[in-house]
C-alpha positions as CSV (number, residue, x, y, z in Angstrom):
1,X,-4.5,-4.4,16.4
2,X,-3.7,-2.6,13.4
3,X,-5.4,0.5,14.5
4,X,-3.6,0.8,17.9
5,X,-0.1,-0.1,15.8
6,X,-0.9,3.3,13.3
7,X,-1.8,5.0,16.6
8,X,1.5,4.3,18.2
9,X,3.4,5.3,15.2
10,X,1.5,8.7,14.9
11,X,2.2,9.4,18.4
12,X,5.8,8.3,18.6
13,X,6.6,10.7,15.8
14,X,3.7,13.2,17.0
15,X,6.1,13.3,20.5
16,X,9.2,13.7,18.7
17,X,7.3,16.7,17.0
18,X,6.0,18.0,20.6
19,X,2.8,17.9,18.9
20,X,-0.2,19.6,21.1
21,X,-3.4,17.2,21.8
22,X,-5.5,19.4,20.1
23,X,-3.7,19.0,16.5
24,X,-3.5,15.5,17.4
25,X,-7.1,14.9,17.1
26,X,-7.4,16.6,14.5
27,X,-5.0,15.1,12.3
28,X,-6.2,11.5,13.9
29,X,-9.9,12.1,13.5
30,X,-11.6,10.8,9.9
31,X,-13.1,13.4,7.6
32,X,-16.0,11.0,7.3
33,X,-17.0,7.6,7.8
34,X,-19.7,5.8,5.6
35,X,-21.2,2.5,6.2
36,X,-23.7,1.0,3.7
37,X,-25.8,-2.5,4.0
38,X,-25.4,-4.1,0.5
39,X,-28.1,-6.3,-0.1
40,X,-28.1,-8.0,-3.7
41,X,-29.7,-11.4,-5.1
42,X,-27.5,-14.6,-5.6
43,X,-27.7,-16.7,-8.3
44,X,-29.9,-19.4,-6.5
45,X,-32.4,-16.6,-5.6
46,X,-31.5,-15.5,-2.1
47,X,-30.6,-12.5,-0.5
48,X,-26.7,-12.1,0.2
49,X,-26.3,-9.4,2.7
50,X,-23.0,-7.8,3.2
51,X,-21.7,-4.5,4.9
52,X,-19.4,-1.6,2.8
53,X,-16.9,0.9,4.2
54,X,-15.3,3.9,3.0
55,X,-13.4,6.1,5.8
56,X,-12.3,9.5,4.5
57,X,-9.1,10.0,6.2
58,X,-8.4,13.8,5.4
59,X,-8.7,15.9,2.5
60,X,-6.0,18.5,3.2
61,X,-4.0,17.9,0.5
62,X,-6.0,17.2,-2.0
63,X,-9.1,14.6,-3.1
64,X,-8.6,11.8,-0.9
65,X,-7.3,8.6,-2.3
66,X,-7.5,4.8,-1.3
67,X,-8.3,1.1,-1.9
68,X,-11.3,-0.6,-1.7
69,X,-10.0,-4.7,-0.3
70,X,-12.9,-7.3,-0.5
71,X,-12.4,-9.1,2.9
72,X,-14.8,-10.9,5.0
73,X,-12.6,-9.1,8.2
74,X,-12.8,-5.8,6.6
75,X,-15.2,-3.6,9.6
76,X,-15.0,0.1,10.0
77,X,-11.7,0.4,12.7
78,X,-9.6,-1.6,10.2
79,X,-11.3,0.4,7.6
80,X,-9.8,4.1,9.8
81,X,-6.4,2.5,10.4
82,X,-5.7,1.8,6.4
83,X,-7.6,4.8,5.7
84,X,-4.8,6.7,8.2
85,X,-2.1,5.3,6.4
86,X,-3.1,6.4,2.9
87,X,-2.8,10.4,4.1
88,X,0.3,10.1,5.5
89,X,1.7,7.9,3.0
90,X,0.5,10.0,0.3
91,X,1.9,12.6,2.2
92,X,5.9,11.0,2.2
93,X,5.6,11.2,-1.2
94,X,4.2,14.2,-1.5
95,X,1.9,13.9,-4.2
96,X,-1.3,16.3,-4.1
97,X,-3.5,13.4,-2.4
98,X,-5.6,12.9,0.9
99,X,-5.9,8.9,2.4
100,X,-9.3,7.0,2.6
101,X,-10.0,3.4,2.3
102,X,-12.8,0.7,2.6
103,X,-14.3,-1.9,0.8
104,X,-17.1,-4.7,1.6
105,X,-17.1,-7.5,3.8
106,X,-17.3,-10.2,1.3
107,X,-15.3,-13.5,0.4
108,X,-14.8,-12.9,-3.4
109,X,-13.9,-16.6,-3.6
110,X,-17.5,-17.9,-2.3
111,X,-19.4,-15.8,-4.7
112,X,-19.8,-16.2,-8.8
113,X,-18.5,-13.1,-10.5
114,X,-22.1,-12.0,-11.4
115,X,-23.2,-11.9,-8.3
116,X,-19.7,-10.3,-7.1
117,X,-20.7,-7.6,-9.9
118,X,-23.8,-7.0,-8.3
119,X,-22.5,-6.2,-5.3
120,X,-19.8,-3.8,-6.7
121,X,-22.3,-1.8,-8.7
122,X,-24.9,-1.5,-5.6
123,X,-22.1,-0.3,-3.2
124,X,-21.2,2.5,-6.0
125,X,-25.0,3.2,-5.9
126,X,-24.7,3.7,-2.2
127,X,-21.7,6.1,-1.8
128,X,-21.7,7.9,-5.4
129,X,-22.2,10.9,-3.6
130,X,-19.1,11.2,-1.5
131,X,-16.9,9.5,-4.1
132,X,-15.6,11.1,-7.6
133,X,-12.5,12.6,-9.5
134,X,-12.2,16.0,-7.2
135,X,-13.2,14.2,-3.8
136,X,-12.6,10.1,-3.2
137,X,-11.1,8.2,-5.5
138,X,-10.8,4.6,-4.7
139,X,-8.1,2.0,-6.0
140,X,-7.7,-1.9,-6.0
141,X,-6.5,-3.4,-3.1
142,X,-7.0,-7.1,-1.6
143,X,-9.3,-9.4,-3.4
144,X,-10.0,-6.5,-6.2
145,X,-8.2,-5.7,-9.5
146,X,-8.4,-3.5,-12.7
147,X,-11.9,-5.5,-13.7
148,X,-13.8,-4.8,-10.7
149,X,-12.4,-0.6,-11.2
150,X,-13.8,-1.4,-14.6
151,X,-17.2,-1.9,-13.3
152,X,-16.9,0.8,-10.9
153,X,-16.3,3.6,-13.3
154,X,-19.3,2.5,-15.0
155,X,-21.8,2.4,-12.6
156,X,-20.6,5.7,-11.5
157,X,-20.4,7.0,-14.9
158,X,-24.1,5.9,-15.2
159,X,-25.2,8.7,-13.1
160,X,-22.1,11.6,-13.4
161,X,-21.3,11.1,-17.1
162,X,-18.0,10.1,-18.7
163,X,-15.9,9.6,-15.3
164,X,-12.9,7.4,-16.1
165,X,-10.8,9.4,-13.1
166,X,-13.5,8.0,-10.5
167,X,-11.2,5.3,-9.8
168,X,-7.0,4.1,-10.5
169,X,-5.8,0.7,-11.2
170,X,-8.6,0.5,-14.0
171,X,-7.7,-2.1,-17.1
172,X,-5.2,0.0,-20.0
173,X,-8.1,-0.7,-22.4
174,X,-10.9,1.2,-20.2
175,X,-8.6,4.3,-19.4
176,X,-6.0,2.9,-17.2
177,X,-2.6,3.5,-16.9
178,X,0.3,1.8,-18.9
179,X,3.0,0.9,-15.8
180,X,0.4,1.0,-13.1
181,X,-0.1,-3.2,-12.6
182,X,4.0,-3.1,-11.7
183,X,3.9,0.4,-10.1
184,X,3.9,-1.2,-6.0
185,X,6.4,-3.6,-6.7
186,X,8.8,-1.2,-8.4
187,X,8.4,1.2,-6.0
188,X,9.6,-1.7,-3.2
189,X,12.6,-2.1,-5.3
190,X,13.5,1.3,-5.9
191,X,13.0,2.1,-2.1
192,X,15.5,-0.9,-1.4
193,X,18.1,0.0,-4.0
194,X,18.3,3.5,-2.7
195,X,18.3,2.0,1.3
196,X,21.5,-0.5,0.4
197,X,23.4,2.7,-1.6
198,X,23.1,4.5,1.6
199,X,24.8,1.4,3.3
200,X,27.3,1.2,0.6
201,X,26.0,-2.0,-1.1
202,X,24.0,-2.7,-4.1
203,X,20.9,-5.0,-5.5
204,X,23.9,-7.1,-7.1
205,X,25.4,-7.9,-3.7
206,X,22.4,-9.1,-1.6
207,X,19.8,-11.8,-0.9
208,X,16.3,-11.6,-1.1
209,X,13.0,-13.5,0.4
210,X,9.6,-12.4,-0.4
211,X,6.8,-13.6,1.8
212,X,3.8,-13.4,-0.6
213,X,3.9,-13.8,-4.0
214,X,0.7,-11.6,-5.4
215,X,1.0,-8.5,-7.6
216,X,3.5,-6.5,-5.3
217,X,5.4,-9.7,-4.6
218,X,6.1,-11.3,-7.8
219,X,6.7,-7.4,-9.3
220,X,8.9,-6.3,-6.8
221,X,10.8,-10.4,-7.0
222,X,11.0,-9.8,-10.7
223,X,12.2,-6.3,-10.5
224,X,14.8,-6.5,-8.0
225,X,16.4,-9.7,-9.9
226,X,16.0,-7.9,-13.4
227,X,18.5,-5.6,-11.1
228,X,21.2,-8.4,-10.3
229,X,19.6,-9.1,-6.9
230,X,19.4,-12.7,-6.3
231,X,15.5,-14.4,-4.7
232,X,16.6,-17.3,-2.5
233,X,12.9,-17.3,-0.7
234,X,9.4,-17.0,-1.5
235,X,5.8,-17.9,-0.5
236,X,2.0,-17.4,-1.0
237,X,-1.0,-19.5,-0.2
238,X,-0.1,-22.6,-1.7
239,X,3.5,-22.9,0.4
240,X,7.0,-21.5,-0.4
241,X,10.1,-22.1,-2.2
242,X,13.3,-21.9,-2.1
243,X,16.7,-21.9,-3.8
244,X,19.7,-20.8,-2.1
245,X,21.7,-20.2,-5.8
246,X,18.9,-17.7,-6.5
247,X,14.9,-18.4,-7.9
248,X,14.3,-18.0,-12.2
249,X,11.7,-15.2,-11.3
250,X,11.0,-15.3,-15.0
251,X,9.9,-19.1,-15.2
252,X,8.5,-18.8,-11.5
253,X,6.0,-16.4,-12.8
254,X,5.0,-18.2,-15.7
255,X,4.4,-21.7,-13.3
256,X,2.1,-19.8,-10.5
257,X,-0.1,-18.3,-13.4
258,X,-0.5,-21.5,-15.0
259,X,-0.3,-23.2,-11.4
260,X,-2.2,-21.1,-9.1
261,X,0.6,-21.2,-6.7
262,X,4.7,-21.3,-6.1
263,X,4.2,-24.9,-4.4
264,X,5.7,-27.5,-6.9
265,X,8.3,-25.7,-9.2
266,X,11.0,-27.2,-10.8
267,X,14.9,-26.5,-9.8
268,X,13.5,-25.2,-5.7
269,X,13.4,-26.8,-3.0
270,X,9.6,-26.7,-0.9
271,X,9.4,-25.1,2.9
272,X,6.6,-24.1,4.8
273,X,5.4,-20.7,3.9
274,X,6.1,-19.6,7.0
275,X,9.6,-20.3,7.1
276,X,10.1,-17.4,4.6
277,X,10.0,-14.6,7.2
278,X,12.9,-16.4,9.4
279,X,15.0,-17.6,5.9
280,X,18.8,-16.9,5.8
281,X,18.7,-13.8,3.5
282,X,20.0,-10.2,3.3
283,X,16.6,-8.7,2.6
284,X,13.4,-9.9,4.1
285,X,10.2,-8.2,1.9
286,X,6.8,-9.3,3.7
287,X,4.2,-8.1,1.1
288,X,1.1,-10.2,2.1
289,X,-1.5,-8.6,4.9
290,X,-1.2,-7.0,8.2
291,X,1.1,-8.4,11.1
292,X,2.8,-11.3,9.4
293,X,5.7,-10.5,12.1
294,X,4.9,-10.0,15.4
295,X,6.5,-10.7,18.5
296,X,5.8,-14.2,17.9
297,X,8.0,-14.9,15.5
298,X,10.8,-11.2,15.0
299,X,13.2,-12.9,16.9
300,X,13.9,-15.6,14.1
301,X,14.5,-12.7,11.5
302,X,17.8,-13.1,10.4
303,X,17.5,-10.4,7.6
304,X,19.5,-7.2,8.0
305,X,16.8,-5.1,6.2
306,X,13.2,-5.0,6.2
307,X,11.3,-3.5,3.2
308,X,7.3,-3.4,4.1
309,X,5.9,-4.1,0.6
310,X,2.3,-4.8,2.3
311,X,0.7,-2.4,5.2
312,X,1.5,-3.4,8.6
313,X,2.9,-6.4,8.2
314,X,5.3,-5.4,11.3
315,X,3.3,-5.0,14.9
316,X,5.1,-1.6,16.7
317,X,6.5,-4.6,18.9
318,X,7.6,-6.3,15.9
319,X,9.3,-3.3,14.7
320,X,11.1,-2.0,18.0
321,X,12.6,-5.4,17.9
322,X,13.9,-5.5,14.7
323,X,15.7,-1.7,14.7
324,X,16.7,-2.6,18.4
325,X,18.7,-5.6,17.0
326,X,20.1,-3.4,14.1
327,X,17.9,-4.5,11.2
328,X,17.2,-1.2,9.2
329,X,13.1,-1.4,8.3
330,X,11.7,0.5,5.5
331,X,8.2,1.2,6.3
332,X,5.0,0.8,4.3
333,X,4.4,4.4,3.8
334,X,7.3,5.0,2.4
335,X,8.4,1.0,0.9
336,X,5.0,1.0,-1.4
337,X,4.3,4.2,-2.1
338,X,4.5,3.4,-5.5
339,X,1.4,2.0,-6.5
340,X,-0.6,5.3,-5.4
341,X,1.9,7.6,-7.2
342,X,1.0,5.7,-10.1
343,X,-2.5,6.3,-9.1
344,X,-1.8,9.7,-9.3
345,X,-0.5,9.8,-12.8
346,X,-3.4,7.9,-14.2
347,X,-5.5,10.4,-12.2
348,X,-4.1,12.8,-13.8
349,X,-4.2,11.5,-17.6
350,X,-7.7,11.0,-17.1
351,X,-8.0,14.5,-16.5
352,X,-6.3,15.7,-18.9
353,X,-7.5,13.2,-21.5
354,X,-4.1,12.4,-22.4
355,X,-2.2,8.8,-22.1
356,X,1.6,8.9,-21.3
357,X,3.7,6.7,-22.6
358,X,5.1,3.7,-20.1
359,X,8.9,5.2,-19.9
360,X,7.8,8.2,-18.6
361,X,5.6,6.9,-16.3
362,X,8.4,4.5,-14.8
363,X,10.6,7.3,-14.7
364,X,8.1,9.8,-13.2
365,X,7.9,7.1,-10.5
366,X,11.8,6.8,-10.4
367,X,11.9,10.5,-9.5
368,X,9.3,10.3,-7.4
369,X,10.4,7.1,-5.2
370,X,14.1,8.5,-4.9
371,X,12.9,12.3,-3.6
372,X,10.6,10.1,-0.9
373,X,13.4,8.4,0.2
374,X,16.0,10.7,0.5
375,X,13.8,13.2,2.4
376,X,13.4,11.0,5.2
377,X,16.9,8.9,5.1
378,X,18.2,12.6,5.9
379,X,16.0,13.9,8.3
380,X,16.0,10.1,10.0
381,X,20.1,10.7,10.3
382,X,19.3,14.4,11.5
383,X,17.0,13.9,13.9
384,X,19.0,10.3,14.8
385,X,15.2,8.4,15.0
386,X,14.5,5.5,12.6
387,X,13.1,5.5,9.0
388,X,9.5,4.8,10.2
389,X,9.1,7.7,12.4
390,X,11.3,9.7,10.1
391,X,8.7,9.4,7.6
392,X,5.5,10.1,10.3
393,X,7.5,13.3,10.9
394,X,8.1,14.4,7.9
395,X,4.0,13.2,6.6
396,X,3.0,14.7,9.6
397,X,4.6,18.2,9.5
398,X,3.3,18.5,5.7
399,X,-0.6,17.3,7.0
400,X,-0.4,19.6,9.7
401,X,0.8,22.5,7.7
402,X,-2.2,22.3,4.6
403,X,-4.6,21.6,7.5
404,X,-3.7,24.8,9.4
405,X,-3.4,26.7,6.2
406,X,-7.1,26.2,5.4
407,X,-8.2,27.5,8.5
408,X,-6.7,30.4,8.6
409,X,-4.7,29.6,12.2
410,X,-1.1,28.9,10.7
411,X,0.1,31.1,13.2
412,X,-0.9,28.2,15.8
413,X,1.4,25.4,14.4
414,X,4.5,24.9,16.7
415,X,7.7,26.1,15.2
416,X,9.3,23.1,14.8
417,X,6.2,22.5,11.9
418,X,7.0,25.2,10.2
419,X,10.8,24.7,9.6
């Protein structure tokens, strides 16, 4: 479903565009796609047989960049449609960046974390040759973090040398970057806070609910109320929460990581963790996986704006909805393009062999963020079409323009790509 939702986004802002069929392929069509059969040995002896991905979107722009999630639903379409994402997402932001994804098909919480080493390291075996600093470089996403990029620029580094730039979202000990952990979630905020000043309201005048309560989530929640904003709502696996005189972030972070969960804290009030999405607040922010609101469950949205902290968690049916009814939707590419610009600036230190300090990364991001934003709110209100295909356009046209350029054929582009 996924897949067909990125397609029908491409296309919607591909017609606006008056995009020939020929660039469309091209621009839809994957660089590469790699499949590997990852066989290891589990602590009792056996065999554990598992699949891994990595779809190279396009490298127009620069080395391609992308998570690798551990998932046992992860297969190579789902693979393509995140992989599709990360180019034009990298692209709103402009940052000099192509999109790939992938990952394994495993259930990190059925295996011990040697054996979830070994299949790490064998994967890296298997794709070390289309991955590295100038051409791939993969990122945490679900079910991995900084420790498993750890062992990943190892293993690499085994057979390439000292390669800390293999991979982003590494620990700050082993070459990471200082702000990177917060960098999704503060993007989400920063994409909200500049959203409500175009409406004429602020942080400090609205209501939030987050559904999911991981990294992004609990960031973005802590964030946005470090901001005045006021977290009536939130949920993860274990349930939700809420508290209609506003959540102590603060104290709810400390009680899920000594907890596991939000279910049970003090001074809240327990719902179903479904009941999040439909909660009585000014800001909805889904930031678990794909398709958490389809057309199932849009209609009980009673949010006036949407921020997409996770990718796709709207269906195209989902969205249509939602802006039909007046609900403004900030859109994944654009909502959490912060964790991969951050990606880019420890890229770049490692590079250069040089560690910024963490104010200039969160104000390198600031900059960043606020210049996304404003270039599509303003060609959204030019062109009088919604942020989401605002910001395909706009990803689109700058794609489409380094793709043409490298081939000599500019001259093809229409002329409303080259304006």
């Amino acid at each position: 479903m996924m897949h067909d939702n990125v397609s029908l986004f491409f296309n919607r802002a591909a017609d606006h565009l008056e995009l020939n069929d020929q660039l469309r392929t091209i621009l839809l069509t994957p660089n590469r796609v790699v499949r590997v059969e990852v066989v290891t040995e589990s602590d009792t002896g056996g065999l554990l047989h598992h699949l891994g991905y990595r779809v190279q979107h396009n490298g127009a722009r620069g080395p391609m960049k992308g998570g690798l999630r551990f998932h046992p639903t992860l297969d190579e379409k789902h693979a393509a449609s995140l992989a599709s994402l990360m180019t034009w997402k990298t692209a709103v932001a402009d940052i000099p960046y192509g999109g790939a994804k992938g990952g394994i098909n495993c259930d990190p919480s059925k295996l011990s974390e040697s054996e979830l080493y070994a299949i790490t390291t064998t994967f890296v075996r298997l794709i070390k040759e289309v991955i590295g600093p100038t051409i791939d470089i993969p990122a945490p996403d679900v079910n991995t973090n900084a420790k498993v990029m750890g062992w990943i620029m190892d293993e690499y580094s085994k057979y390439y040398g000292f390669s800390p730039g293999v991979v982003t979202g590494k620990p700050v000990d082993l070459f990471g970057s200082l702000g990177r952990e917060e960098a999704t979630g503060r993007g989400v905020m920063l994409a909200l806070e500049e959203c409500l000043q175009d409406k004429g309201e602020a942080l400090t005048n609205v209501t939030v609910a987050v559904q999911g309560f991981g990294n992004v989530g609990s960031h973005a929640s802590r964030l946005i109320a470090e901001r005045g904003g006021k977290i009536v709502a939130v949920s993860d696996i274990s349930g939700g929460i809420a508290n209609d005189n506003g959540l102590d972030i603060a104290a709810l972070n400390d009680w899920v990581s000594d907890k596991g969960g939000v279910q049970g804290f003090p001074d809240a009030r327990s719902i179903e963790g479904d009941e999040v999405i439909a909660y009585n607040a000014d800001v909805l922010i889904p930031a678990a996986l794909e398709e958490a609101i389809t057309t199932e469950n849009a209609g009980q949205v009673q949010a006036r704006f949407v921020v997409e902290a996770a990718n796709g968690p709207l269906s195209c049916e989902a969205h249509d909805m939602l802006t039909e009814d007046g609900v403004t939707v900030i859109p994944d590419i654009l909502a959490n393009a912060g964790g991969v610009t951050v990606s880019y600036f420890e890229w770049s230190q490692n590079i250069q062999q040089f560690r910024w300090e963490e104010l200039r990364v969160v104000n390198e991001l600031d900059n960043v963020m606020r210049r996304a934003y404003r270039g599509v709110a303003d060609l959204a209100k030019g062109d009088k079409i919604d942020l989401r295909t605002a910001a395909f356009v706009l990803a689109i046209k700058r794609v489409a323009r380094a793709v043409v350029s490298r081939r000599a054929v500019r001259h093809l582009l229409p002329a409303n790509l080259l304006e």
